[in-house]
C-alpha positions as CSV (number, residue, x, y, z in Angstrom):
1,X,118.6,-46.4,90.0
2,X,114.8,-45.8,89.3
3,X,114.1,-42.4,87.6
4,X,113.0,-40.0,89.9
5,X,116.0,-40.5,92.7
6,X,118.4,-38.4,92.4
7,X,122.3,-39.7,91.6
8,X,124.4,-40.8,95.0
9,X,126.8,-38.4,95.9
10,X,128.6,-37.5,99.2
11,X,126.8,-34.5,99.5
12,X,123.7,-35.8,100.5
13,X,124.9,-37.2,104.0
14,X,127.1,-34.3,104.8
15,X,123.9,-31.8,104.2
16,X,121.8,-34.2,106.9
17,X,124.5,-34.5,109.5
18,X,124.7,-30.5,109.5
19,X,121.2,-30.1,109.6
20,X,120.6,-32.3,112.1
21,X,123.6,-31.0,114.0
22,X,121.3,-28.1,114.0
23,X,117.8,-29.2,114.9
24,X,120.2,-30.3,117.9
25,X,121.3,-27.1,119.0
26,X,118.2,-25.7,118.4
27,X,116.3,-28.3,120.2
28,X,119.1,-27.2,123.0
29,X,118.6,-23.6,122.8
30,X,114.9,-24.4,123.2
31,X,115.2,-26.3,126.3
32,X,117.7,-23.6,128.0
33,X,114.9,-21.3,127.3
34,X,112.4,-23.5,128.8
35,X,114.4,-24.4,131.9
36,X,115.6,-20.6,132.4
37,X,111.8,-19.8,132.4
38,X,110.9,-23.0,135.1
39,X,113.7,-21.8,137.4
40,X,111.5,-19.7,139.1
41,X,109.1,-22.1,138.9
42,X,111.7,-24.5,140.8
43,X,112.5,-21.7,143.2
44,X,108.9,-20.5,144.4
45,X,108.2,-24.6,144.6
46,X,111.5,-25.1,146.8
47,X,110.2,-22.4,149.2
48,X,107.0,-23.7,149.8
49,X,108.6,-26.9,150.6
50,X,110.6,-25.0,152.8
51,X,107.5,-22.9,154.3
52,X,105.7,-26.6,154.4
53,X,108.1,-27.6,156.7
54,X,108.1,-25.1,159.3
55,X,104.1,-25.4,159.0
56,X,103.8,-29.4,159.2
57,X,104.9,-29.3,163.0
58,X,101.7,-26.9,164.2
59,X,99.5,-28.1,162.1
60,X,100.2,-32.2,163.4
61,X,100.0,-30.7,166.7
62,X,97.1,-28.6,166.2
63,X,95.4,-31.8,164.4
64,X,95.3,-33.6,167.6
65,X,92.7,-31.0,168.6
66,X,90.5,-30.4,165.6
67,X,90.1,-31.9,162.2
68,X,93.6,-31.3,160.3
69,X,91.9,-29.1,157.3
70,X,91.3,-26.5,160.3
71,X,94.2,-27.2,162.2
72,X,96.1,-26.2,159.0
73,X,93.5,-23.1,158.3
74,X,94.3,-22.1,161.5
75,X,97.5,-22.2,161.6
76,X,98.3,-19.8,157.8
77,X,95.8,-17.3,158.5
78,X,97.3,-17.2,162.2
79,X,100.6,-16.8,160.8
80,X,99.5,-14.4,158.1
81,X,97.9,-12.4,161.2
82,X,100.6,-12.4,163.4
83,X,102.8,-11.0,160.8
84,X,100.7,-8.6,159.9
85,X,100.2,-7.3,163.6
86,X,103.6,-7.4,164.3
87,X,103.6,-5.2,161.1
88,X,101.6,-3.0,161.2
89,X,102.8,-2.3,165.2
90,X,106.3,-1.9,164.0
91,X,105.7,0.4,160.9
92,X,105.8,3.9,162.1
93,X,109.1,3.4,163.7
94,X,110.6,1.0,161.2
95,X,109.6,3.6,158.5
96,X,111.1,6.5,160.8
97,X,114.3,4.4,161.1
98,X,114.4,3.4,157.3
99,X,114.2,7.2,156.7
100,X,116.5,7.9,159.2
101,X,118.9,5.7,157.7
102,X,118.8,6.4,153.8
103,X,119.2,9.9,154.9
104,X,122.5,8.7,156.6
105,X,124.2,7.0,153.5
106,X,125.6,10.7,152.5
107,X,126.9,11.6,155.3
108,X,128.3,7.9,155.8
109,X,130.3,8.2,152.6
110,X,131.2,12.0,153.5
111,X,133.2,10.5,156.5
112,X,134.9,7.9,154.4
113,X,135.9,10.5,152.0
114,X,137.2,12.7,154.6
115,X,139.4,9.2,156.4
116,X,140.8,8.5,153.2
117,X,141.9,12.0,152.1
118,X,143.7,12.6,155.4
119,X,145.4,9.1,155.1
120,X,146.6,10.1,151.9
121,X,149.4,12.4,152.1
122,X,149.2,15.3,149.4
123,X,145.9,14.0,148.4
124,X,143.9,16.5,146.2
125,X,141.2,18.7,147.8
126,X,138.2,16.2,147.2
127,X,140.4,12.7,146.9
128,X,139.5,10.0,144.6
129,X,136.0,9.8,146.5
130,X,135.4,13.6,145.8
131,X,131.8,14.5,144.2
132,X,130.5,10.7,145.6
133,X,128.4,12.1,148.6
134,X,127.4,14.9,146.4
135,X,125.6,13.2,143.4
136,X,123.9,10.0,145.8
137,X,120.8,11.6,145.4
138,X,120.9,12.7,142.3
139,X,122.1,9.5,140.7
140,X,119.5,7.8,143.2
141,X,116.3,10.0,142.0
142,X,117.7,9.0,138.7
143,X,117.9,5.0,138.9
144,X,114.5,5.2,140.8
145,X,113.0,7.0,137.7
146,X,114.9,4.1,135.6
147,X,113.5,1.0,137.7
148,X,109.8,2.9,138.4
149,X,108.2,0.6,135.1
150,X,109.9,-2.3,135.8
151,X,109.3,-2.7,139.2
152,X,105.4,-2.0,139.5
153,X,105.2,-5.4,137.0
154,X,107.6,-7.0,139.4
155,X,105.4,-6.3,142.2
156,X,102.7,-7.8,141.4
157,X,105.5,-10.6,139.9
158,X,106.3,-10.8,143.9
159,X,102.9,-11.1,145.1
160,X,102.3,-13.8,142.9
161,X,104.9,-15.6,144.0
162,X,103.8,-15.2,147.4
163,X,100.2,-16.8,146.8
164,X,101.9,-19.3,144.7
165,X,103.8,-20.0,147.7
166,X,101.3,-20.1,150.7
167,X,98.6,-22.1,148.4
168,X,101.8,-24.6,147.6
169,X,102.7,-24.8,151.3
170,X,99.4,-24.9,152.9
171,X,98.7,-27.8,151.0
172,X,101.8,-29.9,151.5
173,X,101.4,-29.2,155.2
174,X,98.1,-30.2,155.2
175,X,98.5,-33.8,153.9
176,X,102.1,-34.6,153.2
177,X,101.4,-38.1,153.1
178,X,99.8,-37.8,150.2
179,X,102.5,-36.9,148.3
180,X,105.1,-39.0,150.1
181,X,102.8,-42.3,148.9
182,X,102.4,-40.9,145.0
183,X,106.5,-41.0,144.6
184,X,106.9,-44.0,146.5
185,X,103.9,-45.5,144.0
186,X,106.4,-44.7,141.0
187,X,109.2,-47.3,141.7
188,X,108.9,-51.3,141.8
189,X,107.9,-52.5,144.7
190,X,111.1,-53.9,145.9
191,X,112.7,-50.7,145.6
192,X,109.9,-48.7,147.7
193,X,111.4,-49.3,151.6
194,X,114.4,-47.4,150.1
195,X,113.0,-45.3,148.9
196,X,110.9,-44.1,152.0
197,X,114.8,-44.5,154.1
198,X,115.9,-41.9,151.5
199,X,112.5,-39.4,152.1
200,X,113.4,-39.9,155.3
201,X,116.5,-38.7,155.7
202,X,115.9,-36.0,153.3
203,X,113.0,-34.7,155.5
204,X,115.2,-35.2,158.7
205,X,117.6,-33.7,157.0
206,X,115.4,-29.8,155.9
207,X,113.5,-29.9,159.1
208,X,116.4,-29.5,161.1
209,X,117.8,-27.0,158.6
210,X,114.5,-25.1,158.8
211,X,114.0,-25.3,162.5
212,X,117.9,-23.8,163.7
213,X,117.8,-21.6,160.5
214,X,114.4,-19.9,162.2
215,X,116.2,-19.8,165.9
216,X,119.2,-18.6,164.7
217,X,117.3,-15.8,162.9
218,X,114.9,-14.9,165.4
219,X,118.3,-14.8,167.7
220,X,120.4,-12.8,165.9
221,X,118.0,-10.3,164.8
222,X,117.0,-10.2,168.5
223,X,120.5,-9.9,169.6
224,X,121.8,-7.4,167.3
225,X,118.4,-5.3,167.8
226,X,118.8,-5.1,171.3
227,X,123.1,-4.5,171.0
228,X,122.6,-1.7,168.8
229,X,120.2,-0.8,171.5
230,X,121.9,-0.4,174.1
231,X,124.9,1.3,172.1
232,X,122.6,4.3,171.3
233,X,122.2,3.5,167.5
234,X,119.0,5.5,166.2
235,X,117.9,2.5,163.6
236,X,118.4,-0.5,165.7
237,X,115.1,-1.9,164.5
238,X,115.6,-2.0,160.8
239,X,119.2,-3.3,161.4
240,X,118.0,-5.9,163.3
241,X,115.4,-6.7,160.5
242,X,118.3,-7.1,158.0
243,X,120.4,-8.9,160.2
244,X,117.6,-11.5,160.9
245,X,117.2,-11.7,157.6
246,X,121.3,-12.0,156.7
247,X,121.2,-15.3,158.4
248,X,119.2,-16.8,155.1
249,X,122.8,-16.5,153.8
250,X,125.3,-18.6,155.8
251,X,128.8,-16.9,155.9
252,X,127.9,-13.7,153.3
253,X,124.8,-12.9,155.0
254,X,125.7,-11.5,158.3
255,X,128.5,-9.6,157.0
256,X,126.6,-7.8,154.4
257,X,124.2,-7.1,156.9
258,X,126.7,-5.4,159.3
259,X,128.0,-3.4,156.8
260,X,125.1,-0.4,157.0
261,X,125.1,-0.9,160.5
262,X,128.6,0.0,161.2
263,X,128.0,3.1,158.2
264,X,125.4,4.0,160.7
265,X,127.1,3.7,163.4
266,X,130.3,5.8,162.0
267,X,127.5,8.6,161.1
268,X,126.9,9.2,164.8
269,X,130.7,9.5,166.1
270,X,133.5,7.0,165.2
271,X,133.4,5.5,169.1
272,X,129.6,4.5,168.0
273,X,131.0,2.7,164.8
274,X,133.5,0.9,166.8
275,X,131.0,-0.1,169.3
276,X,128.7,-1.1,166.9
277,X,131.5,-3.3,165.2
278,X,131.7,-4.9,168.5
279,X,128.1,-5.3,168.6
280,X,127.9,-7.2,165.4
281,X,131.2,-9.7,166.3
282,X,129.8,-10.5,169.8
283,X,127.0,-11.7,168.1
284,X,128.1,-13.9,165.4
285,X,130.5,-15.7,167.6
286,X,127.6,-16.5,170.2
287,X,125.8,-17.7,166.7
288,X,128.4,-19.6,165.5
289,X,130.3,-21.2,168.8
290,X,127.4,-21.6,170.7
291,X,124.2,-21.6,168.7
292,X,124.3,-23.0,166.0
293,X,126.6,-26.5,167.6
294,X,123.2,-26.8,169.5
295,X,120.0,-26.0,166.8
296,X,122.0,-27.5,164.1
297,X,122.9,-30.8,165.2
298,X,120.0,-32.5,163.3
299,X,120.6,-31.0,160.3
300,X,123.8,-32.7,157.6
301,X,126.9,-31.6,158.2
302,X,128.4,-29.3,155.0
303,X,131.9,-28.1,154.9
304,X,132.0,-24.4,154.4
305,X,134.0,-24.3,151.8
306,X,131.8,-26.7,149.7
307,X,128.8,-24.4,151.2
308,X,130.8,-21.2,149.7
309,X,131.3,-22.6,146.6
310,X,127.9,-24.0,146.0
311,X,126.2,-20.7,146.9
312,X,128.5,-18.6,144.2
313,X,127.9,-21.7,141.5
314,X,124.1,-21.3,141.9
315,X,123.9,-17.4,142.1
316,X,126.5,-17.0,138.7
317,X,124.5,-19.8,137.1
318,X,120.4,-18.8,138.5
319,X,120.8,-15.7,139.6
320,X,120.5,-13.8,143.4
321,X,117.3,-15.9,144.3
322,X,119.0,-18.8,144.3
323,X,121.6,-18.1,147.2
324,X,118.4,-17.9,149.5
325,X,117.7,-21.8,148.9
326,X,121.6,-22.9,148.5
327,X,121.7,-24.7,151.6
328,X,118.8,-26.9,151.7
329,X,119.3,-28.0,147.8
330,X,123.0,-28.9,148.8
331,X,122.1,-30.6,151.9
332,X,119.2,-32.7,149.6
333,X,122.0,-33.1,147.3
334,X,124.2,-34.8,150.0
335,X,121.9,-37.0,151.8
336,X,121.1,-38.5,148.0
337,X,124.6,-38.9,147.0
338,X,124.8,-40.9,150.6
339,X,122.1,-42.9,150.2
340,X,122.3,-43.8,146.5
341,X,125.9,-44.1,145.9
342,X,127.7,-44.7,149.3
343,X,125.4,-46.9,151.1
344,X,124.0,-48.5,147.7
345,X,126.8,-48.9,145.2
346,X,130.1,-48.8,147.7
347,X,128.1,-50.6,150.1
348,X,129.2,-49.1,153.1
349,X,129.0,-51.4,156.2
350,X,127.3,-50.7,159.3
351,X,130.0,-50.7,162.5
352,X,129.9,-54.3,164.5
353,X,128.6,-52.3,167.3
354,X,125.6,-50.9,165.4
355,X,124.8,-54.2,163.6
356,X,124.7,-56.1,166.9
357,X,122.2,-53.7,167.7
358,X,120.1,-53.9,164.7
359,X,120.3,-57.3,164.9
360,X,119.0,-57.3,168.5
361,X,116.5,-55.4,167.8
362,X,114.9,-57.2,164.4
């Protein structure tokens, strides 16, 4: 060996496999950083593609009549407006009702304690719920004093997000084509009619999730709005804004959202609870026996229990947000595994009667 080198020995190799064992893991920890920071990112982008969706159909239509850039001008702010009436219209008596009902959570857990230390026999004065309906507000005045810094930076966090999402949304709605020919431009061209089969189905696929998600919404909130009507329920509005909302969340959704309506009810006599349970089953079996067979036949089939799973794996993993776009990211997930790996590498075959048809018709 030339001078200057040191001697061989085994040590040498061991030190660089450990350190580069840990430029690995750091190079890792680096990218879980990065992608725990783009999740967001990946969500806000996921619900403008969503918002794009429900948008596209107006705007195409509204095209036909004007230039598209105004069709799709036309058709945010009109949205943004119409929200905003509908709003401010509804505000004094949502707020009311939204009063109304904090005010009842006391009172709601008063009659639970009282059920359960009857059904307990030789219970103690106060049962194990004792001192619960007492301390709500002043544990409540405490977490609120907790959360107050936090949540004026997530405010603005959340209108952000919003603008991130409308600017994202308008613009995909306004010239999807755009961005449908830039992702077909990145494969060979052999591979591109495949490609734009897979968009295809993918598209068919989120519109029709989109377009029965936004009619069973609008129906259930209208349905359980007007039930809780007619039962005499003092906040039927804001529960019917929660239970429009509920059905973001298939299966865990509505029932969360009939739980503080049935509190609600039980705070103005138990018949009104029970008829306010009623309420709230009625309506999810028209939703799910009649409704959704109907608005949700364009959209892919997905077993519930895969749908269940999938939801909890995404909100341990990502977090609440990520419950809201569970669906439509399984449902993406599924057409590709069908086009890519079923039709492509099992090479599924058409039936006879369906290639006779193709056939026929090329």
């Amino acid at each position: 060996m030339g001078e200057g080198f040191p001697p061989p020995t085994t040590r040498w190799p061991r030190y660089r496999y450990l350190l580069g064992a840990g430029l690995t893991l750091f190079a890792l920890w680096g990218a879980f950083i990065l992608l725990s920071r783009a999740v967001e990112v990946l969500f806000l982008t996921l619900f403008a593609i969503l918002l794009a969706f429900a948008l596209h159909y107006p705007v195409k239509w509204l095209g036909r009549l004007m230039p598209r850039p105004l069709a799709a001008i036309i058709v945010v702010l009109g949205s943004l407006g119409l929200v905003a009436l509908l709003g401010w219209l509804a505000y004094p008596s949502l707020a009311a009702q939204f009063e109304r009902l904090v005010d009842q959570a006391p009172e709601a857990l008063e009659r639970l304690e009282r059920w359960w230390t009857r059904a307990q026999a030789g219970a103690s004065d106060q049962g194990p719920l004792g001192g619960v309906s007492e301390s709500l507000g002043q544990r409540l005045g405490a977490w609120i004093g907790r959360i107050a810094p936090t949540a004026v930076g997530g405010l603005f966090a959340l209108l952000a997000g919003i603008v991130f999402v409308i600017a994202v949304a308008f613009f995909l709605a306004y010239e999807p084509e755009v961005y449908v020919r830039g992702i077909v431009r990145l494969v060979p061209y052999e591979q591109q009619d495949s490609l734009r089969a897979y968009l295809l189905k993918v598209g068919t696929a989120i519109k029709g999730w989109v377009i029965g998600t936004l009619i069973s919404m609008t129906a259930v909130g209208l349905l359980t709005a007007v039930g809780l009507l007619i039962v005499g329920l003092d906040t039927w509005l804001v529960l019917g804004i929660i239970a429009f909302f509920g059905e973001l969340v298939p299966y865990a959704g509505p029932f969360l959202a009939g739980v503080p309506g049935v509190a609600a009810g039980l705070t103005q006599g138990f018949t009104t609870g029970l008829w306010t349970l009623v309420v709230y089953l009625v309506v999810q079996q028209i939703e799910g026996n009649l409704l959704m067979p109907i608005v949700m036949k364009h959209a892919v089939d997905i077993p519930p229990a895969l749908l269940l799973f999938w939801q909890i794996l995404l909100t341990l993993s990502l977090g609440a947000l990520a419950v809201f776009v569970a669906t439509p990211l399984l449902a993406v997930i599924l057409v590709t595994l069908e086009h890519f790996y079923v039709d492509k590498t099992l090479g599924k075959r058409p039936a006879p009667a369906a290639k006779g048809l193709r056939d026929d018709i090329l």
